[in-house]
C-alpha positions as CSV (number, residue, x, y, z in Angstrom):
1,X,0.7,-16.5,27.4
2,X,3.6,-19.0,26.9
3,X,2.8,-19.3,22.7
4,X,3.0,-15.3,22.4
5,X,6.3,-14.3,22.8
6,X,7.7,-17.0,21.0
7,X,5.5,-16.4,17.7
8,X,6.9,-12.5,17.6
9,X,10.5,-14.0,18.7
10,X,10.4,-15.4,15.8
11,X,8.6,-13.4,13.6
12,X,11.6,-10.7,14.6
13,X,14.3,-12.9,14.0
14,X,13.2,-13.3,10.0
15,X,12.2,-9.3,9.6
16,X,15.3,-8.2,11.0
17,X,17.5,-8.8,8.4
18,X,14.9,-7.9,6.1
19,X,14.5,-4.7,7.7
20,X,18.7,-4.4,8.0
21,X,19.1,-4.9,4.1
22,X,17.3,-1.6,2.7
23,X,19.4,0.7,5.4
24,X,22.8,-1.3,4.3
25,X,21.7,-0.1,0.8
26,X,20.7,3.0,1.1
27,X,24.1,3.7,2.6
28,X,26.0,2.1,0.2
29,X,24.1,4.5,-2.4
30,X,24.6,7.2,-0.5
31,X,28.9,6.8,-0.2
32,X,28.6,5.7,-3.9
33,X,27.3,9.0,-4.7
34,X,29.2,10.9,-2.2
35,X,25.8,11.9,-0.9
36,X,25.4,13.0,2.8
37,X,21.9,13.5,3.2
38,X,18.9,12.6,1.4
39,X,19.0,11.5,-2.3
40,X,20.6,14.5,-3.6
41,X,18.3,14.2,-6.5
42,X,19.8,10.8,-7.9
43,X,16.2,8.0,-8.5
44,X,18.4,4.9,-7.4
45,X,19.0,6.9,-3.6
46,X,15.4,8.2,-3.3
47,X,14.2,4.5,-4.6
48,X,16.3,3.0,-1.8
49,X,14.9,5.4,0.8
50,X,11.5,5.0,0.0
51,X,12.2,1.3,0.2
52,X,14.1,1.4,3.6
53,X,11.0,4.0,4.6
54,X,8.3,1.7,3.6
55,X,10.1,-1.2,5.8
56,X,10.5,0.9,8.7
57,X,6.7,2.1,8.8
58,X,5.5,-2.5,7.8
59,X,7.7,-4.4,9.4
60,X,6.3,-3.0,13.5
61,X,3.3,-3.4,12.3
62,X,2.9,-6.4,11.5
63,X,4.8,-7.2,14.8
64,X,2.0,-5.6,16.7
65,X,-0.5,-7.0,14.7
66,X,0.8,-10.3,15.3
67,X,0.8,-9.4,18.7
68,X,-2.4,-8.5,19.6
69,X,-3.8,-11.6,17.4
70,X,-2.2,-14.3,19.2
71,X,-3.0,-12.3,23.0
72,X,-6.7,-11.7,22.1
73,X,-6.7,-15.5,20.6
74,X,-8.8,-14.0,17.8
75,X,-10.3,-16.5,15.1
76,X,-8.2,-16.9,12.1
77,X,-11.2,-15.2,9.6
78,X,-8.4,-13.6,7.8
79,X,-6.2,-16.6,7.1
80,X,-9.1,-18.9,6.3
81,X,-9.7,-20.1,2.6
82,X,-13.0,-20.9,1.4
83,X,-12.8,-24.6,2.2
84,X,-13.3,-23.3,5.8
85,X,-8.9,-24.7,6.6
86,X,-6.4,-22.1,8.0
C-alpha cells in the first residue's frame, strides 16, 4: 500500500498543470472575444472548450486507472512489448 499513493501523487502533480492550461485558455478566448458563455459561435473558443472538455473527462481517468492497477498489483500485459520487457 506504501507504492500507491505516491505513484498517483505524482502522476497528479504532472496532469495538473496540464489540465490547468486548456481552462487558462479558454478564458483568455473567452475575454478576447468578449464572450461570457460558451463559444458564441467563434471555432478558436469552441476548439478550446472541446479541448479543456476532453481533459476534464482523461486526465481522472487515467488517475483511477492508475489507481486501481497499482492496488490490484495487476500484471503489466498492457505495457509489455513483444520481447516479453515492460
Amino acid at each position: 500500500m506504501k507504492i500507491i499513493a505516491p505513484v498517483a501523487t505524482v502522476t497528479a502533480i504532472v496532469l495538473v498543470p496540464i489540465y490547468i492550461q486548456p481552462a487558462s485558455r479558454v478564458i483568455a478566448l473567452q475575454l478576447a472575444h468578449r464572450i461570457a458563455l460558451g463559444s458564441g459561435n467563434y471555432s478558436d473558443p469552441e476548439m478550446a472548450i472541446r479541448a479543456h472538455g476532453n481533459c476534464s473527462e482523461y486526465v481522472p481517468s487515467v488517475l483511477l486507472f492508475i489507481l486501481c492497477h497499482r492496488a490490484t498489483k495487476t500484471v503489466d500485459f498492457l505495457f509489455r512489448t513483444h520481447t516479453g520487457t515492460c
